[in-house]
C-alpha positions as CSV (number, residue, x, y, z in Angstrom):
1,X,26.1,40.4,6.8
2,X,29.8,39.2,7.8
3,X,29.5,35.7,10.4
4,X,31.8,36.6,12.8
5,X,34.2,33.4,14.0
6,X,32.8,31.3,16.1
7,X,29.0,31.8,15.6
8,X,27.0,29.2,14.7
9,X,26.0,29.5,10.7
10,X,22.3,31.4,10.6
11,X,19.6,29.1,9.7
12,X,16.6,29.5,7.1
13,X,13.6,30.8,8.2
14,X,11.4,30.3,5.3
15,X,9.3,27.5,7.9
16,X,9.8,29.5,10.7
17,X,7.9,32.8,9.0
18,X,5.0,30.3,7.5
19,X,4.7,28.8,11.1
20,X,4.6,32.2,13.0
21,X,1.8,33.5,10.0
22,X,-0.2,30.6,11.3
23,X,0.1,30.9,14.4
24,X,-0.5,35.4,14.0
25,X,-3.8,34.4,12.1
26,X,-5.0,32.0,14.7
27,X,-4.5,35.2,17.0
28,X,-5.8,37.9,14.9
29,X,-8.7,35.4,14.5
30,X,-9.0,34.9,10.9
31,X,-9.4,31.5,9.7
32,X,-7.2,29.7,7.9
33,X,-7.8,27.9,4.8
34,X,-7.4,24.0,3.9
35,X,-4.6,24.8,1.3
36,X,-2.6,26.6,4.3
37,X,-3.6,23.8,7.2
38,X,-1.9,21.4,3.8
39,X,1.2,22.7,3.7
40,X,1.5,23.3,7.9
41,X,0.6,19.7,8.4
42,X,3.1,18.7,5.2
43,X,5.7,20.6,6.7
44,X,5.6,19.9,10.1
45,X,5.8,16.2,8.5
46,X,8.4,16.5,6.8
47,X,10.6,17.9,9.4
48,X,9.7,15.2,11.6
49,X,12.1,12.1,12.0
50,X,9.4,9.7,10.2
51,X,11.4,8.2,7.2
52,X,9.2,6.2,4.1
53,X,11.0,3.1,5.6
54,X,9.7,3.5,9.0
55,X,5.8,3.6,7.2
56,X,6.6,0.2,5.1
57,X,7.8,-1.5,8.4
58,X,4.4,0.1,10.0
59,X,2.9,-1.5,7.1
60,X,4.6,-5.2,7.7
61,X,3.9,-4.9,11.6
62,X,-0.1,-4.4,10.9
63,X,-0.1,-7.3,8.2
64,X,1.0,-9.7,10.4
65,X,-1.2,-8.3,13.1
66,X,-4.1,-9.3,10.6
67,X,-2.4,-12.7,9.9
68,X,-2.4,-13.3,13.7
69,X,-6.0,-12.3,14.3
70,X,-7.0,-14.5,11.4
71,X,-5.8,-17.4,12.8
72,X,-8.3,-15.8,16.0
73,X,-11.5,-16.1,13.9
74,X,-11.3,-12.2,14.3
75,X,-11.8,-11.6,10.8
76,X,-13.6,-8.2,11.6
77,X,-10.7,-6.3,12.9
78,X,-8.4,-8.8,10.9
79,X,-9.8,-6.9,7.5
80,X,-9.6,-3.6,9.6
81,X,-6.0,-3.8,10.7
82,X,-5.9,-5.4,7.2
83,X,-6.8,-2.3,5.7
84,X,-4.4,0.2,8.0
85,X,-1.6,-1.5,6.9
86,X,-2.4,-1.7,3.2
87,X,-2.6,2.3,3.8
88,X,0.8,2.4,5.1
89,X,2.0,0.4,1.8
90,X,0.1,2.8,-0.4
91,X,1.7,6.0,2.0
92,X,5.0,5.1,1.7
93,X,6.0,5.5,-1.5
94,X,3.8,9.2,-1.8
95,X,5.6,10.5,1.1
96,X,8.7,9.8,-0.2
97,X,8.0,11.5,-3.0
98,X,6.6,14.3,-1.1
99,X,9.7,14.7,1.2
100,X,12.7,14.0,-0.7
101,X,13.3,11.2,2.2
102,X,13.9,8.2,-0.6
103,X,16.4,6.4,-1.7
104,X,16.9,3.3,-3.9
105,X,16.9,0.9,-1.2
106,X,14.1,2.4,0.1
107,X,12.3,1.7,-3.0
108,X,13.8,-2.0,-3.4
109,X,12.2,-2.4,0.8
110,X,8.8,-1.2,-0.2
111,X,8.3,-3.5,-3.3
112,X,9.6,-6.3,-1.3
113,X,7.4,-5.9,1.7
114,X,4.4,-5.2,-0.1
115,X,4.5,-8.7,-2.1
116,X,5.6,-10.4,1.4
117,X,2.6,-8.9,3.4
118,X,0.2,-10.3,1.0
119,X,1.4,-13.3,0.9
120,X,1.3,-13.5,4.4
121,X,-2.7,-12.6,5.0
122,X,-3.5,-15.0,2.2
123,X,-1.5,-17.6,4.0
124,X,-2.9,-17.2,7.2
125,X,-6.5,-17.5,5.0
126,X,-5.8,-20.9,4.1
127,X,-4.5,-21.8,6.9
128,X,-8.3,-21.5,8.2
129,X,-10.0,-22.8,5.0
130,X,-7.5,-25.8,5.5
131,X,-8.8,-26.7,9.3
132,X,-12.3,-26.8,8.0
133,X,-10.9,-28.6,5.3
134,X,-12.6,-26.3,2.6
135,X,-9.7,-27.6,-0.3
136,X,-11.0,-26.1,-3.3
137,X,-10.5,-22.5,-1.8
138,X,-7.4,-23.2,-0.6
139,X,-6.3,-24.4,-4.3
140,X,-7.9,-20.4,-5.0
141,X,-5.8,-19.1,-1.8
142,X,-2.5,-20.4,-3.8
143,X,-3.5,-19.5,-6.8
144,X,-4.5,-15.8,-5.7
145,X,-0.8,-15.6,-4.5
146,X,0.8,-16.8,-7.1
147,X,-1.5,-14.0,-9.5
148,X,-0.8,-11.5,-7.1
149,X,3.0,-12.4,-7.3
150,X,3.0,-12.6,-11.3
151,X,0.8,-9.2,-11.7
152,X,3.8,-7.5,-9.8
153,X,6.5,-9.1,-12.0
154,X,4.8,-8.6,-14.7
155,X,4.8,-5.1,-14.3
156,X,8.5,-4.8,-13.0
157,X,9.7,-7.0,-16.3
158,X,8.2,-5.1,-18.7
159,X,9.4,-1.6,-17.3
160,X,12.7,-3.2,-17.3
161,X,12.1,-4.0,-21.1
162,X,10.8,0.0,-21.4
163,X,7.2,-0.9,-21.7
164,X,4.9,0.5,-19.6
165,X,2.3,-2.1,-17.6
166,X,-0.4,-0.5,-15.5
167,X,-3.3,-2.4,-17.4
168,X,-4.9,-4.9,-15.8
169,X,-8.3,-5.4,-13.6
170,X,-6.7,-6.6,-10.1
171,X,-3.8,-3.8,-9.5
172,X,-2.8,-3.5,-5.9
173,X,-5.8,-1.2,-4.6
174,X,-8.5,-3.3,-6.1
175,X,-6.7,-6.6,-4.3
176,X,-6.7,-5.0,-1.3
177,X,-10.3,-3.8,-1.9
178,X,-11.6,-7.4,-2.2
179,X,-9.4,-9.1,0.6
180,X,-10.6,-6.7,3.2
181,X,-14.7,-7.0,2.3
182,X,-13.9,-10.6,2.3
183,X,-12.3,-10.7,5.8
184,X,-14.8,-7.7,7.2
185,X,-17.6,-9.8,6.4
186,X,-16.2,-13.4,6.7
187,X,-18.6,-14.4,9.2
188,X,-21.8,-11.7,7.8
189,X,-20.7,-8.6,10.3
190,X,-23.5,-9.2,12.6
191,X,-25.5,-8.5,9.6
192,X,-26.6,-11.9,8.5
193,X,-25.4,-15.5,8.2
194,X,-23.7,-15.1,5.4
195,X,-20.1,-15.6,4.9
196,X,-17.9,-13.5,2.1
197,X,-14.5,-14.9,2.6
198,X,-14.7,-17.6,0.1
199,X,-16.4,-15.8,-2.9
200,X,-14.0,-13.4,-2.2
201,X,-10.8,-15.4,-2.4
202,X,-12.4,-16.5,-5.9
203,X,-13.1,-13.7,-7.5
204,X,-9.3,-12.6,-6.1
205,X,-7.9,-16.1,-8.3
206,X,-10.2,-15.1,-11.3
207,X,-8.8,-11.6,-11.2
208,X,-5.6,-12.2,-10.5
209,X,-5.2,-14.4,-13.3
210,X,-7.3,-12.6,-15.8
211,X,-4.8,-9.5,-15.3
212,X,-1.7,-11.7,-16.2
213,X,-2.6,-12.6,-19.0
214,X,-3.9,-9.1,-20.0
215,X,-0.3,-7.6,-19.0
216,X,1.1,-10.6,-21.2
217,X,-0.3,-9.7,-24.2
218,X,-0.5,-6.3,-23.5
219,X,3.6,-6.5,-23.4
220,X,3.3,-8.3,-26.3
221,X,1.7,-5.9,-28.2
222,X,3.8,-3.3,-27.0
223,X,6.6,-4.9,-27.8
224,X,5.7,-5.9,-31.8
225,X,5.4,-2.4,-32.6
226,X,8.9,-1.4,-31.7
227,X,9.9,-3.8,-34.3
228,X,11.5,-2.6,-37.4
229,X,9.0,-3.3,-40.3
């Protein structure tokens, strides 16, 4: 069909016609199935305004939340909030995937802010270990960053040299795993008089460090067999 001059340009309808089927079988009563509630919810999503950069700032903002209510002895909503935001880092980098929304910087913004927000609930950690002068888990505070630090560069090195580097027993999910149980339960929950906070910072140093050294050698490894015979 010939656009006559000074119409605006048609626009697609392929969303439009999925969005009125919804709505027709919400009319006609049928129900409609998780795969098609999926792709509404995706699209509608992705239409939206909501960029992967926005969700990593979400992701900072809720970090430092934690940090703040740390330094508040709320460690029960500090390992909630704790975990929200660790969603939002994990979220990021799927949805822009998902929506075609990234670009290099946003990448480069995402990396950044995820080793930052770490650092910054582990630092408000020793902060509070320090006032009750507990200095042997605030030696294990420092040395949890500086693993959690080295597991990332690790990682970003050896893709640099071509080698993949996913090995290793304390990737992101599992730190954030640990952290959280550690803060949830830092003063027992109202379950018990029992604090986790400290074993977990440990077992966060022990892992953390373990995992270097398996991404070290594993690099290593990698790396030998490339070598011309």
């Amino acid at each position: 069909m010939t656009q006559e001059p000074g119409q605006p340009a048609p626009r697609p309808t392929t969303r439009r016609r999925r969005s009125g089927a919804l709505a027709g079988a919400r009319r006609n009563g049928e129900p409609l199935t998780a795969a098609e509630v999926r792709t509404f919810a995706r699209d509608r999503l992705i239409e939206s305004r909501l960029t992967p950069n926005a969700i990593s700032l979400t992701g900072l903002v809720l970090n430092v939340a934690a940090a703040v209510l740390i330094t508040q002895r709320l460690f029960f909503f500090a390992g909630v909030v704790f975990v929200l935001g660790s969603l939002m880092d994990m979220l990021d980098g799927r949805y822009s995937r998902m929506s075609g929304k990234g670009t290099p910087f946003g990448a480069f913004l995402d990396s950044t802010l995820d080793r930052a927000e770490e650092g910054i609930v582990l630092t408000a950690v020793a902060a509070y270990l320090a006032a009750h002068s507990q200095d042997v888990a605030v030696a294990a505070v420092v040395v949890s960053v500086v693993g959690s630090l080295l597991v990332s560069y690790t990682r970003a090195r050896a893709e640099a040299l071509g080698v993949e580097c996913k090995v290793g027993l304390a990737t992101r999910p599992v730190r954030v795993v640990i952290l959280s149980i550690g803060l949830a339960f830092a003063r027992g929950a109202s379950l018990g008089d029992f604090s986790l906070l400290k074993p977990a910072i440990y077992v966060l140093a022990v892992l953390t460090t373990v995992t270097v050294l398996q991404r070290v050698f594993h690099v290593r490894r990698e790396l030998n067999r490339t070598l011309p015979a």
